[in-house]
mmCIF file as Biopython writes it, N, C-alpha, C and O atoms, coordinates in Angstrom:
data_model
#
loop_
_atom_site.group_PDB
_atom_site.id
_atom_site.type_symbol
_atom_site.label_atom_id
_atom_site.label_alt_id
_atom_site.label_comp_id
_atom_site.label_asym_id
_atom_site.label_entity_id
_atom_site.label_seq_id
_atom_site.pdbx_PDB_ins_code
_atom_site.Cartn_x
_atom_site.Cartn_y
_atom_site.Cartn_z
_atom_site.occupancy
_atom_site.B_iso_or_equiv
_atom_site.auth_seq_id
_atom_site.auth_asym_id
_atom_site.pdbx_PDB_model_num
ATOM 1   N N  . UNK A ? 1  ? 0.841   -1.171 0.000   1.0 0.0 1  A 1 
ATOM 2   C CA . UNK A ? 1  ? 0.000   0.000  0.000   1.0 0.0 1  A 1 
ATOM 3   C C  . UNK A ? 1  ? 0.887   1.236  0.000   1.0 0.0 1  A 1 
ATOM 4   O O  . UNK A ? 1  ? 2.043   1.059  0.385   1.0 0.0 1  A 1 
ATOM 5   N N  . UNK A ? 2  ? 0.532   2.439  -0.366  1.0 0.0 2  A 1 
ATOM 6   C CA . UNK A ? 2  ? 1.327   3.173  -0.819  1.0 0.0 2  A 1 
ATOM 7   C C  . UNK A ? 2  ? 0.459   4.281  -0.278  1.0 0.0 2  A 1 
ATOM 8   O O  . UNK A ? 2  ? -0.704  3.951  -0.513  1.0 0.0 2  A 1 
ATOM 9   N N  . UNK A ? 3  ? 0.504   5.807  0.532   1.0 0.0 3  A 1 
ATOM 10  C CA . UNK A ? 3  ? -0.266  6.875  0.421   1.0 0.0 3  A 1 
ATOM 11  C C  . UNK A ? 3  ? 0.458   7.546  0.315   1.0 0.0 3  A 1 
ATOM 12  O O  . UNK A ? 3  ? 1.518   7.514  0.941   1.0 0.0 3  A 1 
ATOM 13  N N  . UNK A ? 4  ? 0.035   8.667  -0.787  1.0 0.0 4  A 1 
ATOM 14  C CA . UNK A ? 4  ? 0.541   10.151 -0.833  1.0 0.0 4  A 1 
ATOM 15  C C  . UNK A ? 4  ? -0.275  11.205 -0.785  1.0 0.0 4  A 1 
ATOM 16  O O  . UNK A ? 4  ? -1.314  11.164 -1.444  1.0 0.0 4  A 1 
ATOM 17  N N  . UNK A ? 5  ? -0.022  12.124 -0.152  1.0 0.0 5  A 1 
ATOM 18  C CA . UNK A ? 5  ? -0.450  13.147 0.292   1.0 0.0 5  A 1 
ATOM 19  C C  . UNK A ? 5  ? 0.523   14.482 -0.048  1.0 0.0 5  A 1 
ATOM 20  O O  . UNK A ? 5  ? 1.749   14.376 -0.056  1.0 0.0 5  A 1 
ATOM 21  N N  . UNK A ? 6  ? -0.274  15.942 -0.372  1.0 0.0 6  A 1 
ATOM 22  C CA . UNK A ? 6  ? 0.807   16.664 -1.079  1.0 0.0 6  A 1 
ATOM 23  C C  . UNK A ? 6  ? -0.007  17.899 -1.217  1.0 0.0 6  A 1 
ATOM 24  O O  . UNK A ? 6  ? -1.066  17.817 -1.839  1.0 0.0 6  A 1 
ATOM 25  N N  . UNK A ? 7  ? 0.360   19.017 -0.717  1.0 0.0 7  A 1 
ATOM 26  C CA . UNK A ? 7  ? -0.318  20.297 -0.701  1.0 0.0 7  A 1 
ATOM 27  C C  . UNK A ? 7  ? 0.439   21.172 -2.108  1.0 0.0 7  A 1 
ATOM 28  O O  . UNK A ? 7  ? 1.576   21.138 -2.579  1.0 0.0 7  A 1 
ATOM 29  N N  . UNK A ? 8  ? -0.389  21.676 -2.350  1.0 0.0 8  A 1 
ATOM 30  C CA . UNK A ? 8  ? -0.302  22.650 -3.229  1.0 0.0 8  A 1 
ATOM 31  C C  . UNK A ? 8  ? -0.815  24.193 -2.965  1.0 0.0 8  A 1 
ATOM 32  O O  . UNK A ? 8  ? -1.635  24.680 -2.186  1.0 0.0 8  A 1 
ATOM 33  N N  . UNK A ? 9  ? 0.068   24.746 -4.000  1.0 0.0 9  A 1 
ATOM 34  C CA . UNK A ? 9  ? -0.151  26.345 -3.332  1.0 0.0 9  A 1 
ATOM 35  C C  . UNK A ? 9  ? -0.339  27.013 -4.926  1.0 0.0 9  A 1 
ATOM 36  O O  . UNK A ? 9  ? -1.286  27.730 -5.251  1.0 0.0 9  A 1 
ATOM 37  N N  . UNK A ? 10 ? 0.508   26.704 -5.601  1.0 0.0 10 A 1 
ATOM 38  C CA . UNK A ? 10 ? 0.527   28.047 -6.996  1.0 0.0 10 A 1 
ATOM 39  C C  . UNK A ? 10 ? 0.337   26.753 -7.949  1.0 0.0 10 A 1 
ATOM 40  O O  . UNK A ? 10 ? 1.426   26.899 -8.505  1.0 0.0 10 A 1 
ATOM 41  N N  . UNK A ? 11 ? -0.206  25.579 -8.582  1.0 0.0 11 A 1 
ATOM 42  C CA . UNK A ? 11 ? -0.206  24.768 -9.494  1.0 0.0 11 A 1 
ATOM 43  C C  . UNK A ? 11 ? -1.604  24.626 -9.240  1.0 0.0 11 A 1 
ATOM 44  O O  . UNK A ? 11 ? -2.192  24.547 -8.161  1.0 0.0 11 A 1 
ATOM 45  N N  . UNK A ? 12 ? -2.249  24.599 -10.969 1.0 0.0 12 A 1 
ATOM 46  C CA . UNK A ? 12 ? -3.998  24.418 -10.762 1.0 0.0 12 A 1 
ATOM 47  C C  . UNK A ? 12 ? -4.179  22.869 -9.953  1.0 0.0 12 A 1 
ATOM 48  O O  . UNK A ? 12 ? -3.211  22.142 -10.175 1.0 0.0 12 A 1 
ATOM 49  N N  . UNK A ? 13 ? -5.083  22.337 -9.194  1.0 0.0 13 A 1 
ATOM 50  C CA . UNK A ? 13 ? -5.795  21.295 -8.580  1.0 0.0 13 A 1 
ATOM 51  C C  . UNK A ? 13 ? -5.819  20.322 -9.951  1.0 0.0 13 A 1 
ATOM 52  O O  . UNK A ? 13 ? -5.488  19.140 -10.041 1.0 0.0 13 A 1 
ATOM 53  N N  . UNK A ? 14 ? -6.295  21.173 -10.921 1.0 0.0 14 A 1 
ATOM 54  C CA . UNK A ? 14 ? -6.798  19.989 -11.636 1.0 0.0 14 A 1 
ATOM 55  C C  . UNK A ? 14 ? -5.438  19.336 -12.575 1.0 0.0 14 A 1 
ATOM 56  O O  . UNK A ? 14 ? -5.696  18.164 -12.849 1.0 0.0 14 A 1 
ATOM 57  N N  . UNK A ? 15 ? -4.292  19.700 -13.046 1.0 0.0 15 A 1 
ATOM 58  C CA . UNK A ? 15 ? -3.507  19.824 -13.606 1.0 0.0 15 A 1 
ATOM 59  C C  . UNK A ? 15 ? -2.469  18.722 -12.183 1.0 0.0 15 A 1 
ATOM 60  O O  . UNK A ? 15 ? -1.698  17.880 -12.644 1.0 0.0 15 A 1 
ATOM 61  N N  . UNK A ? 16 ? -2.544  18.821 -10.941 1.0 0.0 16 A 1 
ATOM 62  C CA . UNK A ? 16 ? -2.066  17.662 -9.975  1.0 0.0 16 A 1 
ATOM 63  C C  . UNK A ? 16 ? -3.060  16.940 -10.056 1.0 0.0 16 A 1 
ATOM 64  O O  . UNK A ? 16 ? -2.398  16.081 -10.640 1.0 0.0 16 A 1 
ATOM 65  N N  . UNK A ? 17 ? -3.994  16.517 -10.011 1.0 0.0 17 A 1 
ATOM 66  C CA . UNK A ? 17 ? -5.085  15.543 -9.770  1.0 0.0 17 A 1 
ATOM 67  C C  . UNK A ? 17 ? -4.948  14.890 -11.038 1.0 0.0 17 A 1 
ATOM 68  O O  . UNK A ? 17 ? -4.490  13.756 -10.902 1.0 0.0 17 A 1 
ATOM 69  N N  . UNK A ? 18 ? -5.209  15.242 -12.333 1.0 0.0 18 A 1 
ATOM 70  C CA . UNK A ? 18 ? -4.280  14.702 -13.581 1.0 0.0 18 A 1 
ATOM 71  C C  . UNK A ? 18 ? -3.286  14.039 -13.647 1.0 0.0 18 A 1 
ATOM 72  O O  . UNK A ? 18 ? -3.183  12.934 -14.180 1.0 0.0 18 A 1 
ATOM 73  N N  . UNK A ? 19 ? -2.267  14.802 -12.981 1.0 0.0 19 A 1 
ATOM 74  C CA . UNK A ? 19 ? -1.181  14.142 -13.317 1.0 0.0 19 A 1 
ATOM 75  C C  . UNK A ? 19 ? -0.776  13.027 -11.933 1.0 0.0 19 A 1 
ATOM 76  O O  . UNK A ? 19 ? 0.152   12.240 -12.121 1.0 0.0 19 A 1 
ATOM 77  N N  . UNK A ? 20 ? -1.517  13.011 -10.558 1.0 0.0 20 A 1 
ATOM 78  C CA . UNK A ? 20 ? -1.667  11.816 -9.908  1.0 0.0 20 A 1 
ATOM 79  C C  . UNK A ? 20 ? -2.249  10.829 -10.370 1.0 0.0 20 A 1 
ATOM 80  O O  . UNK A ? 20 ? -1.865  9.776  -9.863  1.0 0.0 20 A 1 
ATOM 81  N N  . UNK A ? 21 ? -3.421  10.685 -11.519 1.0 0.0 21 A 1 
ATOM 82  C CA . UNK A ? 21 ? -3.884  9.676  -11.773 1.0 0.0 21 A 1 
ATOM 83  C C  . UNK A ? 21 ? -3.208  8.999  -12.911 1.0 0.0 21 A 1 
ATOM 84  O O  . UNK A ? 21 ? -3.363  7.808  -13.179 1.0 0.0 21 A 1 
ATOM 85  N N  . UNK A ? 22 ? -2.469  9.806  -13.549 1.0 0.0 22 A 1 
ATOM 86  C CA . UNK A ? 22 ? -1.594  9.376  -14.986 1.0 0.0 22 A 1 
ATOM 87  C C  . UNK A ? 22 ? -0.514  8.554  -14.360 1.0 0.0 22 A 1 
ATOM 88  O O  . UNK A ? 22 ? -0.251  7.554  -15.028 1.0 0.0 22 A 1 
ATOM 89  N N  . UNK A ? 23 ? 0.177   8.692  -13.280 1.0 0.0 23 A 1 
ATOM 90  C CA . UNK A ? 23 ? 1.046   8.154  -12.288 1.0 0.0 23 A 1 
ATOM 91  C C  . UNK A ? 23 ? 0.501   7.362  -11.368 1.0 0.0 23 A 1 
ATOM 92  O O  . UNK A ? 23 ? 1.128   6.396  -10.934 1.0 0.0 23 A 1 
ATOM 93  N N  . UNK A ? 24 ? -0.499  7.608  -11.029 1.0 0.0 24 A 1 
ATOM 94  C CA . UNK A ? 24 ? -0.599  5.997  -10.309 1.0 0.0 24 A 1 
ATOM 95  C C  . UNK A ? 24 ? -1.467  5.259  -10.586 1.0 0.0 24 A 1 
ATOM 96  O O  . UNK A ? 24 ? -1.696  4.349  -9.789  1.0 0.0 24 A 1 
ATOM 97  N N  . UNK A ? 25 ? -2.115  5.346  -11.572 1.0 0.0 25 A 1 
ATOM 98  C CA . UNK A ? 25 ? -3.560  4.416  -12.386 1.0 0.0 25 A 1 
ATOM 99  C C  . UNK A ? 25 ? -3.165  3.033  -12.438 1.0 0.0 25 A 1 
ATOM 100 O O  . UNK A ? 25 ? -2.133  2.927  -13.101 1.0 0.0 25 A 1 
ATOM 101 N N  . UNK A ? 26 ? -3.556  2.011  -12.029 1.0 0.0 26 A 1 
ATOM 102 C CA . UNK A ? 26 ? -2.934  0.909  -12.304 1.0 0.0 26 A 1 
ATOM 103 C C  . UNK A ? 26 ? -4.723  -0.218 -13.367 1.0 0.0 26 A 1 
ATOM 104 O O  . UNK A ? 26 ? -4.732  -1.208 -14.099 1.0 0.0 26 A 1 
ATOM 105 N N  . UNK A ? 27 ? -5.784  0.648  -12.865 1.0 0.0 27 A 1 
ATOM 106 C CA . UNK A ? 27 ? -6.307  0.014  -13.720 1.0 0.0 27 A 1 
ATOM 107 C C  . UNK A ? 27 ? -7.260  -1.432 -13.138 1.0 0.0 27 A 1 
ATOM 108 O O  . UNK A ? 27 ? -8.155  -2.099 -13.658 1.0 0.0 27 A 1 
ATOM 109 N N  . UNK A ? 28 ? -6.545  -1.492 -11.802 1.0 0.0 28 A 1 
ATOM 110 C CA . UNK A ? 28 ? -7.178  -2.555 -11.049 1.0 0.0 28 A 1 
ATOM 111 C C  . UNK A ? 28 ? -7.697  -1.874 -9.762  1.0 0.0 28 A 1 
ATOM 112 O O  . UNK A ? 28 ? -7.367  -0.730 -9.451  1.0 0.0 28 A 1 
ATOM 113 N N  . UNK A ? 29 ? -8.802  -2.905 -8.795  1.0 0.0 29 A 1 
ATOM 114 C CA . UNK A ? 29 ? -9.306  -2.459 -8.107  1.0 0.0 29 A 1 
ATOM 115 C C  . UNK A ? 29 ? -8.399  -2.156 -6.843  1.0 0.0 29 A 1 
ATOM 116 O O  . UNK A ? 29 ? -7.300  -2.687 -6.681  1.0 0.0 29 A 1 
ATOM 117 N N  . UNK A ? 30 ? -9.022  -1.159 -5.876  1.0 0.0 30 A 1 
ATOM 118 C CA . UNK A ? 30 ? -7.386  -0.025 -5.024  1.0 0.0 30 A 1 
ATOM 119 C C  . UNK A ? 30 ? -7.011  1.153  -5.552  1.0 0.0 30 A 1 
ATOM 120 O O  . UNK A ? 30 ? -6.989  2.234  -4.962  1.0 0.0 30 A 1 
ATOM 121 N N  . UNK A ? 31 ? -6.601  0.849  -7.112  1.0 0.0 31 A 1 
ATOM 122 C CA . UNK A ? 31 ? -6.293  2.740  -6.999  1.0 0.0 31 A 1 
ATOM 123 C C  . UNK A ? 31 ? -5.827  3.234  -6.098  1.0 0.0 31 A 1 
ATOM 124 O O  . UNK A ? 31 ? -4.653  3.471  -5.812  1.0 0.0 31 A 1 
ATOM 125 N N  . UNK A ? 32 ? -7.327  3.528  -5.284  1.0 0.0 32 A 1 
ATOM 126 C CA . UNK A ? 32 ? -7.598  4.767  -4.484  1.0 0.0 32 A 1 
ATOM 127 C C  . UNK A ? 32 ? -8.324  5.441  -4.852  1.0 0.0 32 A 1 
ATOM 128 O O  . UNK A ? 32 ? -9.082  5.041  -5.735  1.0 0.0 32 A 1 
ATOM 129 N N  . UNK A ? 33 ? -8.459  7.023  -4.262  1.0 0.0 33 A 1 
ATOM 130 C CA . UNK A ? 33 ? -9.562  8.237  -4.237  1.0 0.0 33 A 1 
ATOM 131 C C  . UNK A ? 33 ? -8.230  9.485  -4.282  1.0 0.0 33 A 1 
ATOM 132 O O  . UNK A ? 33 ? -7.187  9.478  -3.628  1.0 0.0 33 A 1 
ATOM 133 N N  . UNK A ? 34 ? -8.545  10.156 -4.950  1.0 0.0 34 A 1 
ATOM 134 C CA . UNK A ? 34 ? -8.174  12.118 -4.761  1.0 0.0 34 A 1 
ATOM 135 C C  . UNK A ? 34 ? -9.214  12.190 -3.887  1.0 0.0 34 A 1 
ATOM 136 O O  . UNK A ? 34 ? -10.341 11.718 -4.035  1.0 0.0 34 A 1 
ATOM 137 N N  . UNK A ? 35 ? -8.548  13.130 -2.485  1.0 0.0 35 A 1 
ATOM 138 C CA . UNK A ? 35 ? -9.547  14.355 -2.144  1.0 0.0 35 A 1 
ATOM 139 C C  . UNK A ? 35 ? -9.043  15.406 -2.084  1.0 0.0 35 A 1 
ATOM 140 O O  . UNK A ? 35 ? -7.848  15.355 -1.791  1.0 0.0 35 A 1 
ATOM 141 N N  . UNK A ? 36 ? -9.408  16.279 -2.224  1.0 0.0 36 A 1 
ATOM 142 C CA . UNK A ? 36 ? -9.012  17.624 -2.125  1.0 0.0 36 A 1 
ATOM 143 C C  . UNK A ? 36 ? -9.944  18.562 -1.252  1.0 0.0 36 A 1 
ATOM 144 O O  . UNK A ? 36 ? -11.169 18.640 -1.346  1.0 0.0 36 A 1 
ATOM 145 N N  . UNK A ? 37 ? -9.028  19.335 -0.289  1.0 0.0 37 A 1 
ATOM 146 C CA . UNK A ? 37 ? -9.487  20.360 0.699   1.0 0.0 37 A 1 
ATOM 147 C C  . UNK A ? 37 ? -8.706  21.349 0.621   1.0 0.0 37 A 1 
ATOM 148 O O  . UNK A ? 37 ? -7.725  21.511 -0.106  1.0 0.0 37 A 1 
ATOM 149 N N  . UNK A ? 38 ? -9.409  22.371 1.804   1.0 0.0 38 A 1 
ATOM 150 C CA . UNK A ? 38 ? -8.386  23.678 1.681   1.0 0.0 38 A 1 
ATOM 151 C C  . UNK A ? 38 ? -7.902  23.130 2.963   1.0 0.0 38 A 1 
ATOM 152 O O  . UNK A ? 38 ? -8.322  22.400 3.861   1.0 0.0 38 A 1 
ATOM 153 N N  . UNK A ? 39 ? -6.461  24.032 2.554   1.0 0.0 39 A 1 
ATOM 154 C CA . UNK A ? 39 ? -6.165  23.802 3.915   1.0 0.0 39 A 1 
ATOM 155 C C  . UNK A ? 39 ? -5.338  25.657 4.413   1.0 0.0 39 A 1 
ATOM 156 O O  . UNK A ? 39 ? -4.617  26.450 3.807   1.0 0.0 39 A 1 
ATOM 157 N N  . UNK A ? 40 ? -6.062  25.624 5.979   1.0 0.0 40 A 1 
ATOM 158 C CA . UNK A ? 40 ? -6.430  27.323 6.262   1.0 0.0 40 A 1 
ATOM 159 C C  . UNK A ? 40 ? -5.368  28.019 6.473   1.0 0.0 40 A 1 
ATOM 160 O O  . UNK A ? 40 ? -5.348  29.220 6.204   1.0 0.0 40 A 1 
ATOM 161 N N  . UNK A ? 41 ? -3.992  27.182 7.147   1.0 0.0 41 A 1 
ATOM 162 C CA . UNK A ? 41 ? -2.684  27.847 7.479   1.0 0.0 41 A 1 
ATOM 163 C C  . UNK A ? 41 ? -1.686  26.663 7.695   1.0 0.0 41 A 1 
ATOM 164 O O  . UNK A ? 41 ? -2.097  25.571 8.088   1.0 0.0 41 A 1 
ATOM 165 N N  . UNK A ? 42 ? -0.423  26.890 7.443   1.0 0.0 42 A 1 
ATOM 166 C CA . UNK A ? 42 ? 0.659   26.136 7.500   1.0 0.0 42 A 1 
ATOM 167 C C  . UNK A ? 42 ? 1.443   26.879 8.628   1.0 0.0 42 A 1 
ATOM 168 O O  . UNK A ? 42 ? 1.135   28.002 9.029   1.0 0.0 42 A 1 
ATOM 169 N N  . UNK A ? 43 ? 2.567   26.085 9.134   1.0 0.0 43 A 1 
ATOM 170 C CA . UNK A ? 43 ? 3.458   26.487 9.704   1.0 0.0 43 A 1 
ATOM 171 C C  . UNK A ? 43 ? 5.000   25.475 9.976   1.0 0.0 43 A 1 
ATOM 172 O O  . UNK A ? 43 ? 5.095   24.430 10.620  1.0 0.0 43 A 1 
ATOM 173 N N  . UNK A ? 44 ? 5.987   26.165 9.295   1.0 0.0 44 A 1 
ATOM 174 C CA . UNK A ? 44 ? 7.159   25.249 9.291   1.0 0.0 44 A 1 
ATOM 175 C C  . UNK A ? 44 ? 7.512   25.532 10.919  1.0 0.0 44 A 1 
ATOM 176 O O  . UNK A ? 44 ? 7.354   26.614 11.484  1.0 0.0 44 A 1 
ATOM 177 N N  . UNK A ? 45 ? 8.037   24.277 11.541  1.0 0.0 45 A 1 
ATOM 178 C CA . UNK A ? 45 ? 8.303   24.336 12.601  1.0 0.0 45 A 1 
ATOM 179 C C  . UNK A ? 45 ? 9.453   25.058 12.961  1.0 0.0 45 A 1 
ATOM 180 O O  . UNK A ? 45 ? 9.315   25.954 13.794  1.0 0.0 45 A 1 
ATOM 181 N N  . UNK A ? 46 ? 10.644  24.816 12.452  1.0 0.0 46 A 1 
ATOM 182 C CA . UNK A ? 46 ? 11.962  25.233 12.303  1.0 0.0 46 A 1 
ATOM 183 C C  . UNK A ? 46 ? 12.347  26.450 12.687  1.0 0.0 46 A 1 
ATOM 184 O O  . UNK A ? 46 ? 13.311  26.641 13.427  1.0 0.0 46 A 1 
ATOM 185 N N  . UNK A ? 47 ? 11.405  27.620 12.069  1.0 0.0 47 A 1 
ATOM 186 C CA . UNK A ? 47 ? 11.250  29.087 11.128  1.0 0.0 47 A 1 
ATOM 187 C C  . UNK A ? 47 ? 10.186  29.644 11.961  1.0 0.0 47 A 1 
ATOM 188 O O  . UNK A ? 47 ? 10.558  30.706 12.460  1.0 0.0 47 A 1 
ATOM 189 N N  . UNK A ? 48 ? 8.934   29.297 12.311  1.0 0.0 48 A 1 
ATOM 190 C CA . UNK A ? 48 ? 7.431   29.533 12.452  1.0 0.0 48 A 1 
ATOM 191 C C  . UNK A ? 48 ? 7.377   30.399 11.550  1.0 0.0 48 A 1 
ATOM 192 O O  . UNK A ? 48 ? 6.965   31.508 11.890  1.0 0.0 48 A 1 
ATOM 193 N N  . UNK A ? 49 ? 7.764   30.186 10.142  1.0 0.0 49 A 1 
ATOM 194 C CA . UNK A ? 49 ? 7.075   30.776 8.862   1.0 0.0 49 A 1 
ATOM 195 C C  . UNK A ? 49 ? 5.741   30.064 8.700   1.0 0.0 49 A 1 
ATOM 196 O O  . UNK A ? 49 ? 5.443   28.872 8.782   1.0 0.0 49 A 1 
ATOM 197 N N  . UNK A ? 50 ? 4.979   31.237 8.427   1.0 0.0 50 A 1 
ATOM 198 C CA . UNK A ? 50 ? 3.076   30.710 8.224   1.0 0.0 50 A 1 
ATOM 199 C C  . UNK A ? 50 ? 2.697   30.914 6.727   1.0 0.0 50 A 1 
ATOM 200 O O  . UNK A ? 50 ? 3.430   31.563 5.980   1.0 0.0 50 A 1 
ATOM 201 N N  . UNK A ? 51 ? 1.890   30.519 6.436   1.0 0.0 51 A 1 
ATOM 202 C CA . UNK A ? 51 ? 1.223   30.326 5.014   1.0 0.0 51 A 1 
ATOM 203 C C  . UNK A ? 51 ? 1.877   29.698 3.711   1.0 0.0 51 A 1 
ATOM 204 O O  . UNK A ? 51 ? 2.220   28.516 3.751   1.0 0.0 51 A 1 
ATOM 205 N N  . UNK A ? 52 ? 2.006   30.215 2.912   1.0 0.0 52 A 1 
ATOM 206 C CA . UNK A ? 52 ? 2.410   29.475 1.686   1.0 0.0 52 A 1 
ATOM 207 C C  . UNK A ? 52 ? 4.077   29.232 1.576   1.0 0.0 52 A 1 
ATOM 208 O O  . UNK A ? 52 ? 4.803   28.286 1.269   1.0 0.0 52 A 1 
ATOM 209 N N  . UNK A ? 53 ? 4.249   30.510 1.966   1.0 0.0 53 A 1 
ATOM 210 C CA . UNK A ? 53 ? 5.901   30.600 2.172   1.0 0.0 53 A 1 
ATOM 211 C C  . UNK A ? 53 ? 6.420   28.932 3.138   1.0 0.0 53 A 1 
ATOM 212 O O  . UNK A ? 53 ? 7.376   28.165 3.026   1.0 0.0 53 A 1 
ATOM 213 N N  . UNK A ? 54 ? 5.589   28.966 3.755   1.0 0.0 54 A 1 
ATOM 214 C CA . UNK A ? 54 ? 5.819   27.731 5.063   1.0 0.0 54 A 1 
ATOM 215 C C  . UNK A ? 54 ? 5.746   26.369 3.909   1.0 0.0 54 A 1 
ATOM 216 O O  . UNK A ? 54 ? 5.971   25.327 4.524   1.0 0.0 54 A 1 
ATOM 217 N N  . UNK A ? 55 ? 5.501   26.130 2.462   1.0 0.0 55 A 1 
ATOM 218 C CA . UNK A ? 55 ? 5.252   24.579 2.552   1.0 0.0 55 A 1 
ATOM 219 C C  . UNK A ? 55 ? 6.078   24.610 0.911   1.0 0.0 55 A 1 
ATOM 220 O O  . UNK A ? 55 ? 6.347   23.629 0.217   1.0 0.0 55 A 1 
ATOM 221 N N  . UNK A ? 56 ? 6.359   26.120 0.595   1.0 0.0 56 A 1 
ATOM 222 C CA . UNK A ? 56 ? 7.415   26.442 -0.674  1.0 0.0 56 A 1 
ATOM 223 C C  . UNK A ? 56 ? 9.086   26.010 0.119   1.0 0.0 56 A 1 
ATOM 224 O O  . UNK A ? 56 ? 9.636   26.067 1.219   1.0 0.0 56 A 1 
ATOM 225 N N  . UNK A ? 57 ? 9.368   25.567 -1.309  1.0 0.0 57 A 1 
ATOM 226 C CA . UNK A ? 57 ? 11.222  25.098 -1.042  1.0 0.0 57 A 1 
ATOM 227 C C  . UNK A ? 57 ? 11.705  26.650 -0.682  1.0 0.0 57 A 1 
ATOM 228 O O  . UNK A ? 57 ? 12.787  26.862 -0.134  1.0 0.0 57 A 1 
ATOM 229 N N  . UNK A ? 58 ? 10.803  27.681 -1.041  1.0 0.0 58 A 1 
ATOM 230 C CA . UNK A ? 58 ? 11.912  29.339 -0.650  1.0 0.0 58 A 1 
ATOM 231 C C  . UNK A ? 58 ? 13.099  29.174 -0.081  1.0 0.0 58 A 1 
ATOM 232 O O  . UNK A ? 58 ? 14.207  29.360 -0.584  1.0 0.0 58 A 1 
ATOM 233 N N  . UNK A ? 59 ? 12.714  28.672 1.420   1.0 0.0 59 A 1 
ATOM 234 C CA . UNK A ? 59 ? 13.513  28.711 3.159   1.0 0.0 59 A 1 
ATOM 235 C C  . UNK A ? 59 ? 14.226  27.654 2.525   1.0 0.0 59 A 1 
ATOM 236 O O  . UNK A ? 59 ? 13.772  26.785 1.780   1.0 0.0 59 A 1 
ATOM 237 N N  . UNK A ? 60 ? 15.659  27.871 2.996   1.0 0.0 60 A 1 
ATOM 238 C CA . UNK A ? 60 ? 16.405  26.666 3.106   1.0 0.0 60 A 1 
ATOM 239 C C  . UNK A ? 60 ? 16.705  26.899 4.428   1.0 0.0 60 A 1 
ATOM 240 O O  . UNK A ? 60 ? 17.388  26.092 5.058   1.0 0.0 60 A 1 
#
């Protein structure tokens, strides 16, 4: 079993949701499901940088 999970900030939803299913389609039963939510605030622990900046490679 395999889960991935993966936030996005500046790339359309539908254009990742695409290209997760082109990559992991196997065609048999399992798959899986996309869901998609918002999600309201981030925070890198490291930094306590908040929002988008917090989940972008920016910060090294």
């Amino acid at each position: 079993m395999v889960k991935v999970e993966t936030v996005v900030c500046d790339i359309p939803v539908d254009l990742v949701m695409n290209t997760a299913r082109d990559t992991l389609q196997t065609g048999e039963v399992g798959d899986g499901k996309i869901f998609v939510y918002d999600v309201e605030d981030s925070m890198r622990i490291r930094t306590g940088t908040r929002g988008t900046k917090a989940v972008t490679d920016d910060e090294v």
